[in-house]
N, C-alpha and C positions, 0 to 999 in steps of 0.2 A: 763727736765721732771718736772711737776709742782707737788709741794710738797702734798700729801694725806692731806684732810680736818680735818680726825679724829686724825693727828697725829701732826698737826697745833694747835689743840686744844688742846692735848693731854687729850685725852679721847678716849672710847672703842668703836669698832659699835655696840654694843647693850645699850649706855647709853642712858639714861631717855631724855625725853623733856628740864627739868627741870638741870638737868644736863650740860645737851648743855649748856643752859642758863647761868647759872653759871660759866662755863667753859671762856664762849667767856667776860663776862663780868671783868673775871680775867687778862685776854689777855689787853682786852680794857682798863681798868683801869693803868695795868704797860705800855704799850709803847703810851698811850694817849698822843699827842704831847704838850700840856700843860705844860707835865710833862717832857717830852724829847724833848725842843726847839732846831731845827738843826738838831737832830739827826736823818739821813737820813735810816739807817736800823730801828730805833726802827718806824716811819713812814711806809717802806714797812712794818714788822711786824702787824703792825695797822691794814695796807689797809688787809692783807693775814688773819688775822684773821677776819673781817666780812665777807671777800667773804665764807670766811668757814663757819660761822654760818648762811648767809642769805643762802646758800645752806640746811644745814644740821636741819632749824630750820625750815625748809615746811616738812611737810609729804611726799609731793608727790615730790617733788626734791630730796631729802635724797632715796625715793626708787629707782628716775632715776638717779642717783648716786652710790648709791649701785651696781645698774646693770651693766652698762655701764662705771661708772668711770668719769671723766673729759668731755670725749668725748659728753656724754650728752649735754653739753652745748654749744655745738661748732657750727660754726654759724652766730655768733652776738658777741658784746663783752659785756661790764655791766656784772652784777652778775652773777659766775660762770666761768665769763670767763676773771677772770683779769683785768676787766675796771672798777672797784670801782674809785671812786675820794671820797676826804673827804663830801663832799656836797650829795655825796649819804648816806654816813656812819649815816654823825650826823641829817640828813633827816628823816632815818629808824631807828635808832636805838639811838638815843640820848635820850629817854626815861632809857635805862638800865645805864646810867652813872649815874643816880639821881642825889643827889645833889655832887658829885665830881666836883672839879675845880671848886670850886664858881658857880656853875648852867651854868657855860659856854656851849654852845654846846647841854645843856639839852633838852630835848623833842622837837627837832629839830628847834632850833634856833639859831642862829649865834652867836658870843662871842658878837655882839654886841645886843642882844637880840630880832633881828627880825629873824623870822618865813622864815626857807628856806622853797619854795614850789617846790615840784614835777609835774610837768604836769602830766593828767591823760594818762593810758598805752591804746595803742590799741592793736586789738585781730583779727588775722584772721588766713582761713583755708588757705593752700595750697599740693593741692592733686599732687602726685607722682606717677610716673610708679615704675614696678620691678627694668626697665634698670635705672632709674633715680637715684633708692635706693642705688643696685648694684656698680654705676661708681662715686656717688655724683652729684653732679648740684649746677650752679649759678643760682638763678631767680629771673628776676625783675617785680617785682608787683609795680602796681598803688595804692597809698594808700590817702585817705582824711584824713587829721591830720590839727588841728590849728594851725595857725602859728603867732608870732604874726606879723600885719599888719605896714609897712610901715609906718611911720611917727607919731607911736605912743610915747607918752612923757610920764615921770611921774616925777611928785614934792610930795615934803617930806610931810609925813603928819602931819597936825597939831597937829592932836588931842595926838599922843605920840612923836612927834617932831623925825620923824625915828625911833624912839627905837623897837618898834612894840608890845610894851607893856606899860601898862597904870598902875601906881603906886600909892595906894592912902591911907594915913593916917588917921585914924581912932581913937579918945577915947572909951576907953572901961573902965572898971571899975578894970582893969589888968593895964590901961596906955596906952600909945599912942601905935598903931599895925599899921605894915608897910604888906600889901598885893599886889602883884602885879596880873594884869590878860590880859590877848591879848588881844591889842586893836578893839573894834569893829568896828571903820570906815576903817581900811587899812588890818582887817583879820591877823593882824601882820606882813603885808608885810615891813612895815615903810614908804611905800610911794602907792601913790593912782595917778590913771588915769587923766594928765592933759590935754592934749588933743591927738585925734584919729580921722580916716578917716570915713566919714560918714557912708560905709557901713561896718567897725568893729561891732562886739560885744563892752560889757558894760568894757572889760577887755581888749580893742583894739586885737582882735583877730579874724582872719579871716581864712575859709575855706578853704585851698587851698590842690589840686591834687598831688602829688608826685609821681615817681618812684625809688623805693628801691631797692636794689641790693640786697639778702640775699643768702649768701652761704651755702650749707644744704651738709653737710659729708656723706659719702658714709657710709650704713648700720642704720643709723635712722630708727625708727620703727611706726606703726601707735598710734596717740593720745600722740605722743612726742613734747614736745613745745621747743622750739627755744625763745631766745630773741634776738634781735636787740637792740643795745642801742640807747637811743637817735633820737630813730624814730617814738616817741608817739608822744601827744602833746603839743606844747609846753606850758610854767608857764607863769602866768603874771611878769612883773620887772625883777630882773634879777635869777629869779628861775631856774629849769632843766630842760629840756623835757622829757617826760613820757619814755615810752620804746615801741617798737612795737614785741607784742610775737605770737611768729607763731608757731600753730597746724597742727601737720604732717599729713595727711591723703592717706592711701595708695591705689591707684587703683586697682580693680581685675586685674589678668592676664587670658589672654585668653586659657593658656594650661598649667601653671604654678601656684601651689601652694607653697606660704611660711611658714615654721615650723622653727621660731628662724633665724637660719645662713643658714639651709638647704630651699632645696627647692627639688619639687618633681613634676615628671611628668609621666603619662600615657601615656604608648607606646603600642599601637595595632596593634599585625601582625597576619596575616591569617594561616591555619593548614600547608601548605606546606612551608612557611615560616622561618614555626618554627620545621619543620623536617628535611629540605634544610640547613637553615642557610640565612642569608641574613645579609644586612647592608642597616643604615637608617639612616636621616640627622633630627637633632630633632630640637630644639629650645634655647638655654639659655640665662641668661639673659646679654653676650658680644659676641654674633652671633652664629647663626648656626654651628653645630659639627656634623658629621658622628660618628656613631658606629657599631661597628661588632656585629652580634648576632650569638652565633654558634649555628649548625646544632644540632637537639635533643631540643630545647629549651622549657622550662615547664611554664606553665602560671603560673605567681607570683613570675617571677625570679627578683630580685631587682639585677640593675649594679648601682654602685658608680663612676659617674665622681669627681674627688677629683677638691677641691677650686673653684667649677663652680658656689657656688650659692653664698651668701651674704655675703662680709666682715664685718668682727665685730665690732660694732660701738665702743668696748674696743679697739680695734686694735692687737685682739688674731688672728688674720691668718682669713682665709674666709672659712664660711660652702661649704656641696656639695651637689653636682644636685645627686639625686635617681630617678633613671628611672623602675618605674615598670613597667614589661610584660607582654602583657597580650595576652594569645592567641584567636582569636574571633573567635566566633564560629556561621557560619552564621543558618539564621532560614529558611532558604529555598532555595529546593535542588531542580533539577533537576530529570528527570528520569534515566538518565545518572549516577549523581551523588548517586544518592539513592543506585543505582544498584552495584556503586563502592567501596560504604562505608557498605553495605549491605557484599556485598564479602569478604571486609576487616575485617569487624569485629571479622571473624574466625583465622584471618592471627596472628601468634603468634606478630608478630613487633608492632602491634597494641595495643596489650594485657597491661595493667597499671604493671609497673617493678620498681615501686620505690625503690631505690638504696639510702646505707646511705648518700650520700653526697647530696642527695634531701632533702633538711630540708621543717619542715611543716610549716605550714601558722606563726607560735604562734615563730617559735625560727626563722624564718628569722625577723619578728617583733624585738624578744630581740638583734640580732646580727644588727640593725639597728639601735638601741641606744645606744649601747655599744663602 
């Protein structure tokens, strides 16, 4: 079971932004491998502490974390989910080391002081059924990502001889000052475009189609993002490729509403139905179920099928299907019928008898969230 984010940091769920900050920087600074050459736990510790902060240092991840736990992010692997490698670490976050370790690593540059690049991330929707929510799904979408192009080269660049930074000495009235700043021909990559396929871009990089596999966990919820790692696109030289993060989007259901884990459906029987007793074959969201409705039955009676609606994307057990009853009551009768409802209405059986075990509208409501 993968170790809790806030107890990785060690710090509380209600700490500051700022905190975090601080927190993970603490983290980072002692098991920074610099500092711990070889040492293979104080490395996983590294990796485990920025998954935790690149989690916990978004607003909007930190709350679908909160909710859900882990399961959030499941999916895709990259942040959240365990696929840190160093090159994402000192990419994202090599600015909070400052100047530790002789600036090694700092504001994402390599020890040898060229500029790792991230590919930029792609963003798309993919819309879901109930049943899809319900049982999980694999699906593979068609995505346009750059990739880089076949037979593309690159040679060192001149201007900072690879370094990916440009160093330059200076008299001042203080004495000679040593400043450094990223080189502008190579962007700090340390090496530049030397040659590429005619119909590449200027960074030998070309369009190409793909099909992604992405596995989406049963109980995800609408406007919940997923990432894929490694399925943006890709960096010029030898950088990372971006990430491909997918937007859940939930389709209506045709007789089915979802609240949370439960789900709720409208069930309409006729008057003699519901004085008879009958049985009826409904809908959910892993096939068709029969239910008994007994004879007497009162419009607004809610039955609880237990764990028929949504598993918990925390993996707390599965909501339930609530079937309200409703008895219909048509708008037009017969002279027959008129004649017989007419007759009836004097007949005591007919007469309203509610009985304490008929709860009203307001405490079947409370015994339904309780």
């Amino acid at each position: 079971m993968k170790e809790d984010y806030y107890e990785i940091l060690e710090i509380s769920k209600s700490a500051s932004a700022a905190e975090i900050k601080k927190a993970y920087r603490k983290k980072a600074l002692k098991y920074h491998p610099d500092k711990n050459p070889g040492d293979h736990e104080a490395e996983a510790m590294f990796k485990k502490s920025a998954e935790a902060y690149e989690v916990l240092s978004d607003p909007n991840k930190r709350s679908r974390y909160d909710q859900f736990g882990h399961r959030a992010f499941e999916g895709g692997g990259g942040f959240g989910g365990g696929g840190m490698n160093m090159e994402d670490i000192f990419s994202q976050f090599g600015d909070i080391f400052g100047g530790a370790f002789g600036g090694g690593f700092g504001g994402g540059f390599s020890s040898g002081g060229r500029r790792t690049v991230k590919g930029s991330n792609l963003r798309i929707r993919v819309q879901l059924t109930l049943e899809e929510i319900a049982n999980g799904v694999e699906k593979k979408i068609k995505v346009k990502r750059k990739k880089l192009a076949k037979g593309t080269t690159y040679k060192t660049c001149s201007t900072c001889n690879g370094q990916g930074q440009v160093t330059r000495i200076q008299n001042t009235i203080l004495g000679r000052m040593q400043t450094s700043a990223t080189c502008s021909s190579c962007g700090g990559l340390g090496q530049i475009v030397d040659s590429k396929p005619a119909n590449a871009d200027a960074e030998g990089m070309l369009v190409t189609e793909e099909t992604v596999s992405i596995k989406i966990p049963a109980g995800v919820v609408d406007g919940m993002q997923l990432k894929v790692s490694g399925k943006g696109n890709d960096a010029p030289g030898n950088g990372i490729p971006g990430d491909l993060l997918v937007a859940i989007e939930e389709k209506p259901h045709d007789t089915l509403q979802r609240e949370g884990d439960n789900l709720h459906y409208d069930l309409y029987i006729s008057f003699s139905e519901a004085a008879l007793g009958t049985s009826k074959e409904i809908e959910t969201v892993t096939g068709k179920v029969r239910i008994k409705i007994d004879n007497g039955a009162q419009s607004g009676k809610i039955l609880r099928l237990r764990n028929k609606g949504i598993p918990s994307i925390n993996g707390y057990g599965t909501g339930d299907l609530l079937v309200h009853v409703n008895v219909w009551t048509p708008k037009s009768l017969s002279k027959e019928q008129k004649d017989f409802f007419e007759k009836m209405s004097e007949d005591e059986h007919f007469q309203p008898k509610p009985e304490k075990e008929d709860k009203s509208f307001f405490e079947k409501v409370k015994d339904m969230f309780s």
